[in-house]
PAKE-965715 format. One line per field, with one value per residue (C-alpha): x, y, z; residue in three letters; residue number from 1. Coordinates in steps of 0.05 Angstrom, whole numbers, plus 5000, padded with zeros to 4 digits. Example, Ala and Ser with C-alpha at 12.3 -4.5 7.8 and 13.67 -1.06 7.14 Angstrom:
2
px	[5246  5273]
py	[4910  4979]
pz	[5156  5143]
tido	[ALA  SER]
zase	[1  2]
//
This chain:
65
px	[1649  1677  1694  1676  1732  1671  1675  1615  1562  1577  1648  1633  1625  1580  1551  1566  1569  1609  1659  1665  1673  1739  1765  1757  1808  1836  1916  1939  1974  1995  2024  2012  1961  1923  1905  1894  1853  1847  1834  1863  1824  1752  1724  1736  1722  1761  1714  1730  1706  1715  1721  1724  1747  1698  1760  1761  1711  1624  1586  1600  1664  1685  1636  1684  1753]
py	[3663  3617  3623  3573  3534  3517  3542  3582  3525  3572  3548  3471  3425  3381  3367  3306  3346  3394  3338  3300  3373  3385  3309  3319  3384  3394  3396  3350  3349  3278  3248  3185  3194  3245  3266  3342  3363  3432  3486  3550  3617  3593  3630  3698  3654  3594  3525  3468  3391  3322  3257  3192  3118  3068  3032  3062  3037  3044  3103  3116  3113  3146  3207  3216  3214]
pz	[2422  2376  2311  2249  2213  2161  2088  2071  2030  1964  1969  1971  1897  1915  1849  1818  1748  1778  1790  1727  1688  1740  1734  1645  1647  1721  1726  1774  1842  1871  1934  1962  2003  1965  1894  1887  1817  1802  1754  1769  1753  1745  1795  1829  1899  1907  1918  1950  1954  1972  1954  1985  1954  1970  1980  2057  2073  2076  2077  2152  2149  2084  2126  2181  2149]
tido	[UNK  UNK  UNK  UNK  UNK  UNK  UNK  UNK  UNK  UNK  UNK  UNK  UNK  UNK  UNK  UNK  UNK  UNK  UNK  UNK  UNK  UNK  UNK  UNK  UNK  UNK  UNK  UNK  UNK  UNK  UNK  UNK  UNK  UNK  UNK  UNK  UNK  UNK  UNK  UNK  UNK  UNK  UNK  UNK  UNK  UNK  UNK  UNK  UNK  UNK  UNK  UNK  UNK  UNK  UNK  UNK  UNK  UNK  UNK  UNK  UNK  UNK  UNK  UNK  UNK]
zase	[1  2  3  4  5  6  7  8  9  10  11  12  13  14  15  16  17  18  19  20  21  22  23  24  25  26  27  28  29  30  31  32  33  34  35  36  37  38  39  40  41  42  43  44  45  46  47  48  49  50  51  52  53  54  55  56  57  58  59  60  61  62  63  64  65]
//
């Protein structure tokens, strides 16, 4: 029996007003292949999500990176 490296769906921002809320007052972490926004002590759970440039490439694409 295996076991899931998935985050429970409760865990995952996937609205898009979710988003612009966390990008208008997040602290930021950068390197230079990845920007890291966050906002510590919202939530009692940590939650997680992803974005993708459009500058990777179409829909497809940005899906599987």
């Amino acid at each position: 029996m295996a076991l899931s490296n998935r985050l429970p769906a409760d865990q995952w921002i996937r609205d898009r007003r979710e988003y612009r809320s966390i990008q208008s007052s997040a602290k930021v972490f950068r390197q230079p292949h990845l920007t890291m926004l966050y906002l510590p002590g919202q939530t009692q759970t940590p939650r997680f999500g992803i974005t993708v440039s459009r500058r990777v490439g179409n829909a497809v694409t940005r899906n599987r990176v």
